[in-house]
C-alpha angles and dihedrals in degrees: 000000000000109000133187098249104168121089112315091214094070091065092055092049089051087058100047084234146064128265102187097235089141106059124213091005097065080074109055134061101273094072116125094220091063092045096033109025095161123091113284109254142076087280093037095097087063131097111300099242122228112282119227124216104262088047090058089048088043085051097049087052091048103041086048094049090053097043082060104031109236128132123229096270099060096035088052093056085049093055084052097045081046092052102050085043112102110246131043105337089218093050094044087052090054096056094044084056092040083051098060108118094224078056091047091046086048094052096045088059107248094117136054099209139010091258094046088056093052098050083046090056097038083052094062093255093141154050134203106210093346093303118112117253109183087171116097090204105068125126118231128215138221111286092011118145125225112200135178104236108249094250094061090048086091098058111119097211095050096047099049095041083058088056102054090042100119099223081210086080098052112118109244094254096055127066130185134224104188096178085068111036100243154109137218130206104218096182141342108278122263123220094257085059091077126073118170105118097257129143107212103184087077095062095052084035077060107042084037093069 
């Protein structure tokens, strides 16, 4: 499957913010958003030009697809599942997207970044209710249980990332139980769980046209 493979800060400069892909990094000083906060590029130090609308609603697409790590294809296949869904079709994207087992690994704790949770979960870290899912991907359900497989429980980098993990910082539809190694999903997310700073109207203002 195609991949974005070239330095993730310059996704974050290209979008004048950060987008965390780097875990731990994106807050400390060595972050390229705080030294270099222009576009990446040999034009990318001059003036930032006015944005149309159709730009703002391109670069929330754009900026949501990366904070989540899925290419157009698939977040276009979302937007459509989120539309004939009953409800509000924006709100409906962003759960889908909530819901994604390599997000889910990320908020409990076990990863550092979205791209390290996904290469957890492609290399068979996890269950979901005791089965084996190897596809980051994958949308979990309510009261579905998200376990790191018995075998990975030793790992010294996932153990002690769990234990740092500040329960505080948990969404409200997901809990931790960090004496087993596992996760549970207490309801779907509600728009007020999120809380990333996306708009989420320009992107269905955008696929609506």
């Amino acid at each position: 499957m195609a991949r974005y493979t070239d330095a993730k800060c310059k996704l974050c400069r290209r979008e004048g913010r950060k987008l965390f892909l780097k875990g731990d990094k994106c807050s400390s000083p060595k972050c390229s958003v705080e030294k270099r906060s222009y576009a990446p590029g040999m034009h990318g130090k001059g003036s930032r030009k006015k944005i149309s609308g159709y730009g703002l609603q391109l670069r929330e697409k754009q900026r949501v697809k990366r904070m989540y790590g899925v290419l157009e294809r698939q977040f276009r296949i979302y937007f459509k599942k989120a539309d004939k869904k009953r409800g509000a079709t924006g709100e409906n994207l962003l759960q889908f997207l909530e819901r994604r087992l390599d997000n889910v690994v990320l908020k409990l704790g076990f990863a550092k970044s979205s791209s390290h949770a996904r290469q957890l979960v492609g290399h068979g870290h996890f269950l979901v209710n005791d089965r084996k899912v190897n596809i980051p991907s994958f949308i979990v359900g309510e009261k579905d249980v998200i376990k790191l497989r018995e075998r990975s429980q030793s790992i010294e980098e996932l153990k002690s990332r769990l234990e740092e993990k500040d329960e505080r910082e948990l969404p409200g539809w997901l809990s931790l139980d960090k004496v087993n190694f596992c996760g549970t999903v207490e309801r779907v997310p509600k728009r007020e769980d999120i809380t990333a700073p996306i708009e989420e109207h320009l992107i269905v203002e955008l696929y609506s046209k």
